[in-house]
C-alpha positions as CSV (number, residue, x, y, z in Angstrom):
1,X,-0.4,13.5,-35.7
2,X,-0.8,14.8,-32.1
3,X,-4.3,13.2,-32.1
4,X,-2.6,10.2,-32.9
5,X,-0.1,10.3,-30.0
6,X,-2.6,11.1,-27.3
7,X,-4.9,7.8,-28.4
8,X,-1.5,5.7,-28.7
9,X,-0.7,7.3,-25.3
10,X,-3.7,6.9,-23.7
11,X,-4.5,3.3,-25.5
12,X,-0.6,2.0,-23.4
13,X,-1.8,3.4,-20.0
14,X,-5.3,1.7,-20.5
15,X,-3.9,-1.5,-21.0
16,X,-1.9,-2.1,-17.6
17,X,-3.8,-2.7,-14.8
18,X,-4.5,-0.1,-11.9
19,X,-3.3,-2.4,-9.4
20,X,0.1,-2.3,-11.3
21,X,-0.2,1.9,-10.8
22,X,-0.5,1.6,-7.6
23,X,2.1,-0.8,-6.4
24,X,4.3,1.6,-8.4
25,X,3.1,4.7,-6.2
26,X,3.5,2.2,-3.0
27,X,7.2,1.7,-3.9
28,X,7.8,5.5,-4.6
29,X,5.4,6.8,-1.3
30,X,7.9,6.0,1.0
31,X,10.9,5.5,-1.0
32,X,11.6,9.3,-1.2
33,X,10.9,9.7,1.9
34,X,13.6,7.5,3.3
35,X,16.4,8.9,1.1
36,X,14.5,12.5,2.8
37,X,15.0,11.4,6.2
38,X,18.8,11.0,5.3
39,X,18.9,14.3,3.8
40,X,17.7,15.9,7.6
41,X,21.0,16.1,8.5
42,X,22.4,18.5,5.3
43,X,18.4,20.7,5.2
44,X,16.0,21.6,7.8
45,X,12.9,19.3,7.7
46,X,10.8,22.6,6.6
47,X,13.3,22.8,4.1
48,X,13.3,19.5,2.5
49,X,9.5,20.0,2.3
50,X,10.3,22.9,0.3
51,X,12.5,21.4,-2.0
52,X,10.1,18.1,-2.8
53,X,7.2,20.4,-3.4
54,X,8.7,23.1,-6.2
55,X,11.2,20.8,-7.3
56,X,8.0,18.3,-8.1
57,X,6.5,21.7,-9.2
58,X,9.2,22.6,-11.5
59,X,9.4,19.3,-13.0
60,X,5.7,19.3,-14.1
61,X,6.2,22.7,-15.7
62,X,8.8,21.8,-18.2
63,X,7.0,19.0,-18.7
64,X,3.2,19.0,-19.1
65,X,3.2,23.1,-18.9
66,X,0.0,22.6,-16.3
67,X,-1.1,26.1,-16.0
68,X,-2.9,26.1,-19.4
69,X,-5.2,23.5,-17.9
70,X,-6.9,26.6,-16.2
71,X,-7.9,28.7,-19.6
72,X,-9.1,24.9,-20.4
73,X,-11.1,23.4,-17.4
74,X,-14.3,24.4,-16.0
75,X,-15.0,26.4,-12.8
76,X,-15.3,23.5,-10.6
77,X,-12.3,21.6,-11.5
78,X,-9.9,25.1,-10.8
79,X,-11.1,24.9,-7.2
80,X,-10.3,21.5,-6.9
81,X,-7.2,21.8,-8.3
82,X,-6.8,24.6,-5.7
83,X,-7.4,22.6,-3.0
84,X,-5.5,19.4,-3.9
85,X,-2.5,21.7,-3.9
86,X,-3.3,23.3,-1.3
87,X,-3.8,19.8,0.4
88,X,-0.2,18.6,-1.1
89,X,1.8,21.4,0.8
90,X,0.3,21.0,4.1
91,X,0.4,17.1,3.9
92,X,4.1,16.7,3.0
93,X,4.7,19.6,5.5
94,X,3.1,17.8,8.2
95,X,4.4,14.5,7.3
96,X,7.8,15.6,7.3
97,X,7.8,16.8,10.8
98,X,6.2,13.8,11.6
99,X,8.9,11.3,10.1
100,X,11.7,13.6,11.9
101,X,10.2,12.5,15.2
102,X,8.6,9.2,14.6
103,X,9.6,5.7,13.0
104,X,8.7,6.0,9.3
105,X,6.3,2.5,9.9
106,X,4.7,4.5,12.9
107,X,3.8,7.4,10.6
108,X,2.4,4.9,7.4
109,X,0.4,3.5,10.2
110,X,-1.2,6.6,11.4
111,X,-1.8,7.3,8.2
112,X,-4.1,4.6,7.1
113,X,-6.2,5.0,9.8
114,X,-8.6,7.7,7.5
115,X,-8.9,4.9,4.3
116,X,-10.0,2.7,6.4
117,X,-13.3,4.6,6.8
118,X,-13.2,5.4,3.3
119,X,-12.8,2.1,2.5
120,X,-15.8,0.6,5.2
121,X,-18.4,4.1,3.8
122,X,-17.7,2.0,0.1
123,X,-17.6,-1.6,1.3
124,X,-20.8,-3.7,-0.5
125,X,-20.1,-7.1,-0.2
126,X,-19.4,-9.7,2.7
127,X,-15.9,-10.5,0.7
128,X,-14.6,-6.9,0.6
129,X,-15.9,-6.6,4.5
130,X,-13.6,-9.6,5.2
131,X,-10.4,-8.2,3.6
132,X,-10.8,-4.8,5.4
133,X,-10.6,-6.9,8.5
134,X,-7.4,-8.7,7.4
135,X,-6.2,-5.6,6.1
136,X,-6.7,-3.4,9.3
137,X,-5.1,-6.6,11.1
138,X,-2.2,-6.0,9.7
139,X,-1.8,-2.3,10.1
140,X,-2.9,-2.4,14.1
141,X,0.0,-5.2,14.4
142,X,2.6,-3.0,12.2
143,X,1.5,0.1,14.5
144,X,1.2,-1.7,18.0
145,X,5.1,-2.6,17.6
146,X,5.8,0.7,16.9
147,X,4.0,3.1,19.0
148,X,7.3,5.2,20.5
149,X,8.5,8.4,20.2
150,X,7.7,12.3,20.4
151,X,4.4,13.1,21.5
152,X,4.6,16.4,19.1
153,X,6.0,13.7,16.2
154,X,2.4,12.0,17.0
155,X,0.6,15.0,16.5
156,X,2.0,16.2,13.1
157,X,1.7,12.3,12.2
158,X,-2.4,12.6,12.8
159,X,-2.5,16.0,11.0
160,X,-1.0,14.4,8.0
161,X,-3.4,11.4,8.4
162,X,-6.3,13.7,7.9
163,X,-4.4,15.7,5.3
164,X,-4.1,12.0,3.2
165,X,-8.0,11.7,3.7
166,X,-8.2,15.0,1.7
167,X,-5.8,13.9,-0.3
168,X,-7.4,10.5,-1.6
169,X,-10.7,12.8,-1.9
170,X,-9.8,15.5,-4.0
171,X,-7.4,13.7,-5.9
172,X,-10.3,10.7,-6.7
173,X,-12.2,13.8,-8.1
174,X,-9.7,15.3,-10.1
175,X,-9.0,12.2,-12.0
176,X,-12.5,12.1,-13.3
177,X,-13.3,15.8,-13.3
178,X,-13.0,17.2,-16.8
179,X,-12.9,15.1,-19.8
180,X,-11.6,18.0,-21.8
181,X,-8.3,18.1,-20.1
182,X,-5.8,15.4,-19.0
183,X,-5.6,13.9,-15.0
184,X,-1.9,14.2,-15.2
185,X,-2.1,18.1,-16.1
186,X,-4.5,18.6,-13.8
187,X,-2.4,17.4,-10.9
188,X,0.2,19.4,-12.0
189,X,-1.3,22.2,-11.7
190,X,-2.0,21.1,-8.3
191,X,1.6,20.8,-7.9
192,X,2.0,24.4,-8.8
193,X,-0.2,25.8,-6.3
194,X,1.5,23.2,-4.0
195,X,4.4,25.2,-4.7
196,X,2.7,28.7,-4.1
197,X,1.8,27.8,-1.1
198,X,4.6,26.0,0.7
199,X,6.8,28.8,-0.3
200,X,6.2,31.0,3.1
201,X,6.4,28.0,5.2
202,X,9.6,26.4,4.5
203,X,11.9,28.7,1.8
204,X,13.9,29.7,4.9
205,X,14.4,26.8,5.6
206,X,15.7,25.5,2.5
207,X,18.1,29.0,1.9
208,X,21.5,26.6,3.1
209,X,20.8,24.4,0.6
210,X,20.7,27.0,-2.6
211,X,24.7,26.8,-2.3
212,X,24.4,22.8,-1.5
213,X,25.2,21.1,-4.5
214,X,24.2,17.7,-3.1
215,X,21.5,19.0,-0.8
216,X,19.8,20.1,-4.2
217,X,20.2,17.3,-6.3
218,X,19.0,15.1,-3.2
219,X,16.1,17.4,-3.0
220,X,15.4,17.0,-6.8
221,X,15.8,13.0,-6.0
222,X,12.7,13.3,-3.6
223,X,10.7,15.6,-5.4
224,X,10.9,13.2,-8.5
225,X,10.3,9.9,-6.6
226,X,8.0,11.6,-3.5
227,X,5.7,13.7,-5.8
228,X,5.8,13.5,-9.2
229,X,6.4,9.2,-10.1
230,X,3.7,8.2,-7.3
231,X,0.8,11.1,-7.5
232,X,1.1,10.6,-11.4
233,X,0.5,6.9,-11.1
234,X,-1.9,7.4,-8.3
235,X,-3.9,9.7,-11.0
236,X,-3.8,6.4,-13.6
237,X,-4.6,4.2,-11.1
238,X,-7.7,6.7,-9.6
239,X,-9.4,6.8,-13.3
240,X,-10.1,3.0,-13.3
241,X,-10.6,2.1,-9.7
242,X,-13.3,3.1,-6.9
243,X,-12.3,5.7,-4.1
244,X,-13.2,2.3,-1.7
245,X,-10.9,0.5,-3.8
246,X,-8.4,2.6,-3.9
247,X,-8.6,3.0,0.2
248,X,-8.1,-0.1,0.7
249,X,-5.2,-0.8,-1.1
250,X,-3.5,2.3,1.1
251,X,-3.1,-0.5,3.4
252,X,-0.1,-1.7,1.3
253,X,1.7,1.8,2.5
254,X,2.5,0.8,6.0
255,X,3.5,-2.6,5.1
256,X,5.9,-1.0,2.1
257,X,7.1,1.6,4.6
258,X,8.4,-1.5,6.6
259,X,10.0,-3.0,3.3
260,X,11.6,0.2,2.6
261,X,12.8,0.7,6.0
262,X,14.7,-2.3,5.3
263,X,16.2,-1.7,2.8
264,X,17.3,1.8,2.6
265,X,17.1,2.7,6.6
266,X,18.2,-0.6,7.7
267,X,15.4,-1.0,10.4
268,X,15.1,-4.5,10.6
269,X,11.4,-6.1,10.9
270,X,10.6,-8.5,13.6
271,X,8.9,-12.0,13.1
272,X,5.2,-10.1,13.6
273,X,5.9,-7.8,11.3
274,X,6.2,-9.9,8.8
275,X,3.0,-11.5,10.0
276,X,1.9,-8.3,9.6
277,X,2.4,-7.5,6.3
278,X,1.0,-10.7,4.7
279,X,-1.9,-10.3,6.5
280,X,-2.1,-6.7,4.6
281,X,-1.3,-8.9,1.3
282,X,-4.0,-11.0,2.1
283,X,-6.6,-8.6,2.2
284,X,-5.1,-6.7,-0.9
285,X,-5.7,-9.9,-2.7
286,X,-9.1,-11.0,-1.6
287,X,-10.9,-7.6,-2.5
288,X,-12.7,-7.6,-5.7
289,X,-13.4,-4.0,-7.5
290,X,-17.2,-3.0,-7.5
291,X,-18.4,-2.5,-11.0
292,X,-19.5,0.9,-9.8
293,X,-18.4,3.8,-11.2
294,X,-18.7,6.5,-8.6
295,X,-16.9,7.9,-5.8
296,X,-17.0,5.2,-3.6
C-alpha cells in the first residue's frame, strides 16, 4: 500500500513541468524574505535567521523524519548533505545581513551574478547563448538602478552570492544523488544540519522572541515560505532540469524580488525596471533545455 502511494506520489510530481517548480520557488525566494524584513523591527536580523533555519528544520522533522536518510544513503551523499546544510546556514545568515542594509532588488541582483557563469560553463547552443545575454540585460538594468546603500550591506550581499553558487551546486547533486532515498528527505536532512549549525550564530539573537507570540509565528511564516516551500520545489524542479538550466532561470529572482517589493514592501518600480524584467522574461522564454543529463 505504501509502494502504491510513493509511485502515485512520485507519478503527480512527474507530470507538472519543472518550469512550474521553479516559478513556485521564485514566488516563495523572496516572498519570505519581505514579510522577514518587516519582522527586523520585533527580532534581531541574526535572530530571524535563526528562526527560518530551525523553524524550516523542525518542520521537516515532523514531517519527512529526515535523519533516517543517513542509516539509508551512501557515504558520499551524507557529506553532501553536510555541506548543503552547512551552505543553508551561512547563506540565509549572510543574506539576511545583507537585506537589513541593502534594497532587497540590490541583493537578488548580486546574487545572480554566480549563475550566470554556471549558466555560460553549460551554454551549447547559439539560442541558449542569446537568452543569457537578454537575461543578464535585464539583471545589470535591475542592479544599475539600484546600486545604494551600506558598503558592509554590499559585502554580506557578495558573500551570500557565492554562498547561492554553492547552493545551486550541492543542491543540483543531491537531487540526483542516491536513488535509494528521496530528494525531499535528503534536503531535509540538510535542513537539520542547517539547524546545528546556525544555532551558535544567531540563538542569542532570537532569545526576545521565545516570549514573542507574534515574533514566533512570524518566524514560523518565513521558515515555511523561505525554506521549506521553495528549496522543496527547487529539489523537484533540479531532478528534471540541467544545472545550466536551472542557472539561468535564477535570473527570474531579481526580477520577482522587484514584483515582491511591490507588492508587500511597497517599493514601487520605475519605467526601466519594468524594461528590465521583460527582458529577464524574454530570455526565460527563449532557452530550450539540453537533452543532457548531467551536471551542466
Amino acid at each position: 500500500m505504501k509502494k502504491s502511494y510513493n509511485s502515485q506520489e512520485k507519478s503527480i510530481t512527474k507530470r507538472i513541468p519543472p518550469h512550474l517548480y521553479f516559478m513556485g520557488s521564485a514566488i516563495f525566494h523572496y516572498l519570505g524574505p519581505s514579510f522577514a524584513v518587516l519582522l527586523f523591527a520585533r527580532v534581531s536580523v541574526s535572530g530571524v535567521a535563526w528562526l527560518r533555519i530551525v523553524s524550516a528544520g523542525l518542520v521537516f522533522a515532523l514531517w519527512r523524519k529526515p535523519w533516517k536518510v543517513f542509516a539509508q544513503t551512501n557515504y558520499e551523499t551524507r557529506w553532501l548533505i553536510v555541506g548543503l546544510g552547512s551552505v543553508f546556514a551561512l547563506m540565509n545568515y549572510s543574506f539576511y545581513y545583507a537585506i537589513a542594509r541593502l534594497p532587497l532588488g540590490t541583493v537578488a541582483a548580486i546574487e545572480f551574478i554566480g549563475p550566470i557563469l554556471l549558466a555560460l560553463i553549460g551554454t551549447r547552443s547559439w539560442r541558449n547563448l542569446a537568452a543569457l545575454v537578454l537575461a543578464v540585460l535585464g539583471v545589470y538594468m535591475l542592479t544599475d538602478i539600484r546600486l545604494a546603500g551600506e558598503p558592509m550591506g554590499f559585502i554580506w550581499a557578495f558573500v551570500n552570492a557565492a554562498l547561492f553558487v554553492a547552493y545551486i551546486i550541492l543542491a543540483h547533486r543531491i537531487s540526483r544523488s542516491d536513488t535509494g532515498t528521496k530528494a525531499v528527505d535528503r534536503l531535509g536532512a540538510a535542513m537539520l544540519i542547517a539547524s546545528i549549525v546556525i544555532t551558535p550564530l544567531g540563538i542569542n539573537g532570537a532569545l526576545p522572541a521565545m516570549t514573542d507570540t507574534i515574533a514566533l509565528a512570524a518566524g514560523l511564516g518565513v521558515g515555511l515560505s523561505s525554506s521549506v516551500i521553495p528549496y522543496v520545489f527547487d529539489q523537484l524542479a533540479m531532478t528534471r532540469l540541467s544545472r545550466s538550466t536551472y542557472s539561468l532561470f535564477v535570473a527570474i529572482l531579481p526580477a520577482m524580488a522587484v514584483i515582491i517589493g511591490v507588492i508587500v514592501l511597497h517599493q514601487i518600480p520605475t519605467g526601466l525596471e519594468i524594461v528590465a524584467i521583460g527582458l529577464v522574461a524574454g530570455g526565460v522564454l527563449l532557452h530550450r533545455e539540453t537533452k543532457t543529463t548531467g551536471k551542466k
